[in-house]
N, CA, C and O atoms as a MOPAC input file, in Angstrom:
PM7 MOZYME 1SCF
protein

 N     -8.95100 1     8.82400 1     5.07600 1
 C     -7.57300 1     8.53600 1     4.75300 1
 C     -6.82500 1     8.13700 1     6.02400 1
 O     -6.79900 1     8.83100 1     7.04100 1
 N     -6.15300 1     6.82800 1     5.85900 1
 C     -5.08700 1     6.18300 1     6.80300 1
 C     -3.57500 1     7.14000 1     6.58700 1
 O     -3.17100 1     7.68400 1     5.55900 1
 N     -3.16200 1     7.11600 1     7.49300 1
 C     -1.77600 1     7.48300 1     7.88000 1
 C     -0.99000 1     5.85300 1     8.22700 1
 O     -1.40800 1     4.85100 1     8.80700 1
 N      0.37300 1     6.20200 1     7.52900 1
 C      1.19200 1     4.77700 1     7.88200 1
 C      1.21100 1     4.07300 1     9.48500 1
 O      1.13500 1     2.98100 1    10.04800 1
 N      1.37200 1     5.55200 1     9.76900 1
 C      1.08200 1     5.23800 1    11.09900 1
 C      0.03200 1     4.08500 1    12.28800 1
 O      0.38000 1     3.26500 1    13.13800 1
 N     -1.58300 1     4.63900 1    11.70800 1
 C     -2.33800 1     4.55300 1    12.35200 1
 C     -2.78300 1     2.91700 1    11.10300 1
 O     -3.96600 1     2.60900 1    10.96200 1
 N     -1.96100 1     2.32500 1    10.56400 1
 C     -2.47400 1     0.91800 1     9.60600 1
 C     -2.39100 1     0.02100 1    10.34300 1
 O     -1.38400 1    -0.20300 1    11.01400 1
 N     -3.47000 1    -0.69200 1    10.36300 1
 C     -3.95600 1    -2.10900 1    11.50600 1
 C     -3.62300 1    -3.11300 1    10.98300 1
 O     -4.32100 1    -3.43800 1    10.02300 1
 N     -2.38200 1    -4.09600 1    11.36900 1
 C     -1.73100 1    -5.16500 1    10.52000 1
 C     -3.79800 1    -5.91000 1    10.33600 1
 O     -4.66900 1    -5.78300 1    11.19600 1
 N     -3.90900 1    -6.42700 1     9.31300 1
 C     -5.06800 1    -7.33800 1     9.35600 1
 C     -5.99000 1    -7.44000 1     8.60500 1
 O     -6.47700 1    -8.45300 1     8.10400 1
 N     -6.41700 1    -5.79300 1     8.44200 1
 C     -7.18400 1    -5.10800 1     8.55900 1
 C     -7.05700 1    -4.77300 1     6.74700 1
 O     -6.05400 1    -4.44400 1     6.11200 1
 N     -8.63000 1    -5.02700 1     6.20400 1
 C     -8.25600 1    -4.57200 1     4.61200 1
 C     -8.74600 1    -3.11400 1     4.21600 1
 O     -9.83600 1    -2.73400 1     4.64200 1
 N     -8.11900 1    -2.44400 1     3.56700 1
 C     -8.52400 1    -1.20200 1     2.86800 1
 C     -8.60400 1    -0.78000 1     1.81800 1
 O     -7.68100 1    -1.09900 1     1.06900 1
 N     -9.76400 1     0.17000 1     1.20800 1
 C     -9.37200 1     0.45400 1    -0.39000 1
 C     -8.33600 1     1.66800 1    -0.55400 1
 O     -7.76200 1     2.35300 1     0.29200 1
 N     -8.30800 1     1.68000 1    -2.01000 1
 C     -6.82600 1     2.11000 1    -1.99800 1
 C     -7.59600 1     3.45900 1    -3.26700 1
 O     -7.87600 1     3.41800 1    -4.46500 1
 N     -7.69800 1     4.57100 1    -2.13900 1
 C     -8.14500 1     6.14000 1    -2.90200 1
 C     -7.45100 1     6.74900 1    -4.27400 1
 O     -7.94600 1     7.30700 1    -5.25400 1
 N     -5.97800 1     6.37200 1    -3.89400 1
 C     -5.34300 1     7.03600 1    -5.16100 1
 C     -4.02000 1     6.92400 1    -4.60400 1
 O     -3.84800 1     6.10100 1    -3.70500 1
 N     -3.10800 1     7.59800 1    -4.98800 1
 C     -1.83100 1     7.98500 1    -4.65700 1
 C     -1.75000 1     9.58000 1    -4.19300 1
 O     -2.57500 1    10.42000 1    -4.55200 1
 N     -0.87800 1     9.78700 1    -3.53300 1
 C     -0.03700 1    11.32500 1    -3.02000 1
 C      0.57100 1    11.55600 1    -4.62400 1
 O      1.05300 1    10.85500 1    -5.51400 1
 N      0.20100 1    13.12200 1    -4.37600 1
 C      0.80100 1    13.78400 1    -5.71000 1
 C      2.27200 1    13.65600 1    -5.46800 1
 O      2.82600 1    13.50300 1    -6.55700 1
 N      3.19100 1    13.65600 1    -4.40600 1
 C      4.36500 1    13.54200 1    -4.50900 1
 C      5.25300 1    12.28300 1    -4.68200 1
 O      6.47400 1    12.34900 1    -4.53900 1
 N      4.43200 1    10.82900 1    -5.07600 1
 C      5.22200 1    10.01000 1    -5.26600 1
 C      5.55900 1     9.58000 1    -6.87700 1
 O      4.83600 1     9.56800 1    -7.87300 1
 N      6.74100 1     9.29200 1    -6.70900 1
 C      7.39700 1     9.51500 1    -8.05400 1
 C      6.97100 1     8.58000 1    -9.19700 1
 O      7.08900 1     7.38500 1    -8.92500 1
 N      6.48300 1     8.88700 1   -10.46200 1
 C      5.87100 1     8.62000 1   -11.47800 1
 C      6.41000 1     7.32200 1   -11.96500 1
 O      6.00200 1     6.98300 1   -13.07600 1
 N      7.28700 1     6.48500 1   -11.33300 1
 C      7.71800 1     5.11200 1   -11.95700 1
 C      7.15100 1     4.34100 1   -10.99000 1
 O      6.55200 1     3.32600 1   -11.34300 1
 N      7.26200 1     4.78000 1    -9.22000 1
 C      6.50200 1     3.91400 1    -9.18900 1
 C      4.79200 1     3.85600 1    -8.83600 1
 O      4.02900 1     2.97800 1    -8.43500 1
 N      4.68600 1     4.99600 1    -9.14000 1
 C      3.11700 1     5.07200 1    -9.47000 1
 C      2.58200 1     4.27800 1   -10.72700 1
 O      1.45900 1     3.78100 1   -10.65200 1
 N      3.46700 1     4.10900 1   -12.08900 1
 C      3.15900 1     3.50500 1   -12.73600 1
 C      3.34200 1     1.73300 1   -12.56700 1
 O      2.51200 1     0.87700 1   -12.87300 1
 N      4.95700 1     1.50800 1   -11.87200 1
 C      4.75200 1     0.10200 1   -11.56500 1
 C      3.38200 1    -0.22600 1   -10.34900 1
 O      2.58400 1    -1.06600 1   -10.76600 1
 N      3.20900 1     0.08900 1    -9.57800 1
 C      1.67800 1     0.59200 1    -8.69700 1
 C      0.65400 1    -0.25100 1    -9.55000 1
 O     -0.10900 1    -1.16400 1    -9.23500 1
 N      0.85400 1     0.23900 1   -10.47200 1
 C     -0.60900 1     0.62300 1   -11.23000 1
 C     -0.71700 1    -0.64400 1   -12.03400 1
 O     -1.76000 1    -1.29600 1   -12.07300 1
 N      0.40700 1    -0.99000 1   -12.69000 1
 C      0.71900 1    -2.46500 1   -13.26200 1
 C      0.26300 1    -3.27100 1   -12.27700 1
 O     -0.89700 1    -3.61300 1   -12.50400 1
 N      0.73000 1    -3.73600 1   -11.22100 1
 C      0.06300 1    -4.87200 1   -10.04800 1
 C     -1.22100 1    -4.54100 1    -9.94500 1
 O     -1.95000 1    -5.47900 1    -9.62300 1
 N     -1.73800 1    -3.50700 1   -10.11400 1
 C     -2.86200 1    -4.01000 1    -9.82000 1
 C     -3.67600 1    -2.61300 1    -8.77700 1
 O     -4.87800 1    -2.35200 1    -8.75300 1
 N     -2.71500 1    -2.00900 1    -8.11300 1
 C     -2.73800 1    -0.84800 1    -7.16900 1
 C     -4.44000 1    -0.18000 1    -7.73700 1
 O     -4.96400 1     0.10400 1    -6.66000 1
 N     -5.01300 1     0.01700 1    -8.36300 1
 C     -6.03400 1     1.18500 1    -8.65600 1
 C     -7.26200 1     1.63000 1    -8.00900 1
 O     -7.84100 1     0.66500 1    -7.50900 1
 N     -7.63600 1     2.30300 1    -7.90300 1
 C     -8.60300 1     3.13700 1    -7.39400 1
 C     -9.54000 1     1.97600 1    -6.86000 1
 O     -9.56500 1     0.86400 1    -7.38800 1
 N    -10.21700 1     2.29200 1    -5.89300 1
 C    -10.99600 1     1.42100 1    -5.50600 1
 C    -11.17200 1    -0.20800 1    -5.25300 1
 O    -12.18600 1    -0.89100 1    -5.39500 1
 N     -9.96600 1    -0.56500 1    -4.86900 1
 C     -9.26200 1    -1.90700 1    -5.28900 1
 C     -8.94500 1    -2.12000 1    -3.89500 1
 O     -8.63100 1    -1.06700 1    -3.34100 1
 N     -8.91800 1    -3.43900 1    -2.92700 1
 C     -8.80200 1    -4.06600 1    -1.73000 1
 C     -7.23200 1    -4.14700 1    -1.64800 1
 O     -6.39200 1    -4.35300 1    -2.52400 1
 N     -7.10200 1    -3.86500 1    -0.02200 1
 C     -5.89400 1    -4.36900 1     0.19200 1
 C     -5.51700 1    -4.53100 1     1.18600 1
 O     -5.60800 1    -3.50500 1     1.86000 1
 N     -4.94100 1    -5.65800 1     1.89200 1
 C     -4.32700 1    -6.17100 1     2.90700 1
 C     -3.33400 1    -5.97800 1     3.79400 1
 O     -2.21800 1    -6.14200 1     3.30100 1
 N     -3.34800 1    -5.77300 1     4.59400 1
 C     -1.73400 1    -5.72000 1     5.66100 1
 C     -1.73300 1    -6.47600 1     6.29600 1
 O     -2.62300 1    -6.57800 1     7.14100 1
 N     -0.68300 1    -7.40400 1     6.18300 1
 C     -0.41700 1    -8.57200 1     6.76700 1
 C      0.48800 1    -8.46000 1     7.61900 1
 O      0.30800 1    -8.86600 1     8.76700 1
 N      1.32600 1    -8.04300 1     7.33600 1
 C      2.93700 1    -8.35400 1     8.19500 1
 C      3.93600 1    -7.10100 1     8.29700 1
 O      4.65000 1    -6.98600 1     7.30100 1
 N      4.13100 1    -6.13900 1     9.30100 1
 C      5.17600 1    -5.36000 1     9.06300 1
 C      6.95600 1    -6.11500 1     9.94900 1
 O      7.16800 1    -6.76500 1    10.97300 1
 N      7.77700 1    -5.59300 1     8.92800 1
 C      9.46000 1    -6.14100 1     9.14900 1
 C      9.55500 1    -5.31000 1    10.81000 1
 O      8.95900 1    -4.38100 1    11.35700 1
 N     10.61400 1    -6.22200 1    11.15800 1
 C     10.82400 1    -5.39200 1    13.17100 1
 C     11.32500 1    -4.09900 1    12.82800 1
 O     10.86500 1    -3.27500 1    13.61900 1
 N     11.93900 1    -3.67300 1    12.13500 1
 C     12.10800 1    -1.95400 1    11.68200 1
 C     11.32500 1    -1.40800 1    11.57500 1
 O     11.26400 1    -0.31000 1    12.12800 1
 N      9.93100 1    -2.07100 1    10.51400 1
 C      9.05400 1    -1.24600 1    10.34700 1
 C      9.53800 1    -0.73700 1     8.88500 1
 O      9.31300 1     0.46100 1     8.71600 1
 N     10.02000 1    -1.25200 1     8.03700 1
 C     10.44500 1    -0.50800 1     6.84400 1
 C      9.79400 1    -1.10600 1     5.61400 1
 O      9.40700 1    -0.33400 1     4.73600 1
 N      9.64100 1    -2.40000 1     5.47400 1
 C      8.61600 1    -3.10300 1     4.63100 1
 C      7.53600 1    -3.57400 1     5.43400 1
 O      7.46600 1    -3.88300 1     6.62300 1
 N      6.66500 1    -3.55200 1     4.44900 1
 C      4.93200 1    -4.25600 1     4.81200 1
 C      4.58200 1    -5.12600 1     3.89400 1
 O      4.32100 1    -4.76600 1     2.74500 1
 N      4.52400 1    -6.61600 1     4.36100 1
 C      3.60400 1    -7.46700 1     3.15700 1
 C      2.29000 1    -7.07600 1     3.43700 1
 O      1.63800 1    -6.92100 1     4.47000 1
 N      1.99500 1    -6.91100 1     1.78200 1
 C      0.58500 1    -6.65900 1     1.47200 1
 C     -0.60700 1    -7.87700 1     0.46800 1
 O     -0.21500 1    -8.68200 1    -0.37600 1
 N     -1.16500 1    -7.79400 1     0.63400 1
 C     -2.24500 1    -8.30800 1    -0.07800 1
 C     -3.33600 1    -8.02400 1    -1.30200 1
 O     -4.37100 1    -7.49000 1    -0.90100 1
 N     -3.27500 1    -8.28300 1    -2.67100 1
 C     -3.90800 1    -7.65900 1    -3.33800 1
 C     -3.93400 1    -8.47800 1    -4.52400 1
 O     -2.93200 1    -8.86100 1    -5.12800 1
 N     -5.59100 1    -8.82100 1    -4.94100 1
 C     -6.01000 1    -9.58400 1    -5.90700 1
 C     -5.17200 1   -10.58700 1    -6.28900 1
 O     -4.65700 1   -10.94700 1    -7.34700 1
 N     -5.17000 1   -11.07500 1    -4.73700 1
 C     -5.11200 1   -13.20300 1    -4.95100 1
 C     -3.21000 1   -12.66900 1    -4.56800 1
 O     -2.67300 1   -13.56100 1    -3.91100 1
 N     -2.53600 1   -11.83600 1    -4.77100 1
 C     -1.44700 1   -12.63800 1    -4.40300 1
 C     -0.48100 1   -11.17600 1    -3.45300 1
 O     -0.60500 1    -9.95300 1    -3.52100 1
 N      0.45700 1   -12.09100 1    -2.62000 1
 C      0.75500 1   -10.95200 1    -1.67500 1
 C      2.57200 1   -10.74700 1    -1.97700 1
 O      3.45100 1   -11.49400 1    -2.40600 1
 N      2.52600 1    -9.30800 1    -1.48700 1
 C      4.06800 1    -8.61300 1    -2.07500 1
 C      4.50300 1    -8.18800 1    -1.20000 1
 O      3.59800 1    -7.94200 1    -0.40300 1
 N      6.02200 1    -7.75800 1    -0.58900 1
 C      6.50200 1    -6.79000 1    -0.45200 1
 C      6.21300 1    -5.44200 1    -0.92600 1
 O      6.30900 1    -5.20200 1    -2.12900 1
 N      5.82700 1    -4.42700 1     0.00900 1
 C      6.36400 1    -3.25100 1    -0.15900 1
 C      7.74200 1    -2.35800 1     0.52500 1
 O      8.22000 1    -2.97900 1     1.47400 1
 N      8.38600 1    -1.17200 1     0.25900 1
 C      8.87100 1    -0.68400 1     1.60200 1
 C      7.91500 1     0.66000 1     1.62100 1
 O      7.22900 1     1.06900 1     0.68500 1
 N      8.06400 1     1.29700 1     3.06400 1
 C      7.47600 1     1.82800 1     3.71600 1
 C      7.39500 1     3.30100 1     3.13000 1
 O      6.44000 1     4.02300 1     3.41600 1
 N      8.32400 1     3.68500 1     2.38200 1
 C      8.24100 1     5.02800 1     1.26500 1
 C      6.96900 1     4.90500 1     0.67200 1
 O      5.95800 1     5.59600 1     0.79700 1
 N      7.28100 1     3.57600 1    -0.21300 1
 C      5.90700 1     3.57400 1    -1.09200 1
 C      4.51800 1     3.87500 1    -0.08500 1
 O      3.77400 1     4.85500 1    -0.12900 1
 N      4.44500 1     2.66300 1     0.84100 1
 C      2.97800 1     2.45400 1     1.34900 1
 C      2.60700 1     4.03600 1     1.83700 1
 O      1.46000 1     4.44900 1     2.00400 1
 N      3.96100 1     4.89400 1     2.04400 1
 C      2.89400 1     5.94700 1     2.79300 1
 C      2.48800 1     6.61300 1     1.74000 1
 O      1.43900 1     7.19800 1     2.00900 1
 N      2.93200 1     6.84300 1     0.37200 1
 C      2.63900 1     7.23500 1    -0.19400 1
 C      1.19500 1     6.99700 1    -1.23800 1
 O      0.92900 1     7.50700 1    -2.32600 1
 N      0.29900 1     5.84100 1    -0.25800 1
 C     -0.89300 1     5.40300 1    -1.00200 1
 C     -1.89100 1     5.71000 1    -0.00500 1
 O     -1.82100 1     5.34900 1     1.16900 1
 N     -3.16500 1     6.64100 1    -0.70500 1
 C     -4.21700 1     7.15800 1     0.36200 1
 C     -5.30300 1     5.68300 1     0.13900 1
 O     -5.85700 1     5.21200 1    -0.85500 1
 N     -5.26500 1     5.31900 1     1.44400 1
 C     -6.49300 1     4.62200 1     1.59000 1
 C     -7.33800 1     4.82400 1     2.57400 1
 O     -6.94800 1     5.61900 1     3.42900 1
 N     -8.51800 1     4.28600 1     2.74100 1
 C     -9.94700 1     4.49400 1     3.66600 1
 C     -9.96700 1     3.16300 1     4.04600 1
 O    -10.86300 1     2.74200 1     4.77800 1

């Protein structure tokens, strides 16, 4: 498991599951795009704050902000 911290813009990872503490809407919107278990994903670009991350995932890339992403365990 990655920490927000230690995420290598570039660099792809699968995506373990979610933290039990993130909140059930958007675990479910998550899950709609595409988010699920064992599923690739990209870091492309973090904002100069550091508060959103474009990501990458099955063919097309999104915004996140930085609440969500920490809240997704990946390897």
């Amino acid at each position: 498991m990655d920490k927000l911290s230690n995420i290598k813009i570039g660099k792809t990872y699968t995506i373990l599951g979610f933290e039990k503490s993130m909140m059930f809407k958007f675990k479910r919107r998550l899950l709609d795009l595409g988010f699920t278990k064992g599923e690739r994903i990209v870091f492309y670009r973090k904002s100069l704050l550091g508060k959103t991350y474009l990501v990458g995932i099955r063919g097309y890339i999104l915004s996140l902000r930085d609440t969500i992403v920490k809240d997704l365990i990946i390897n």
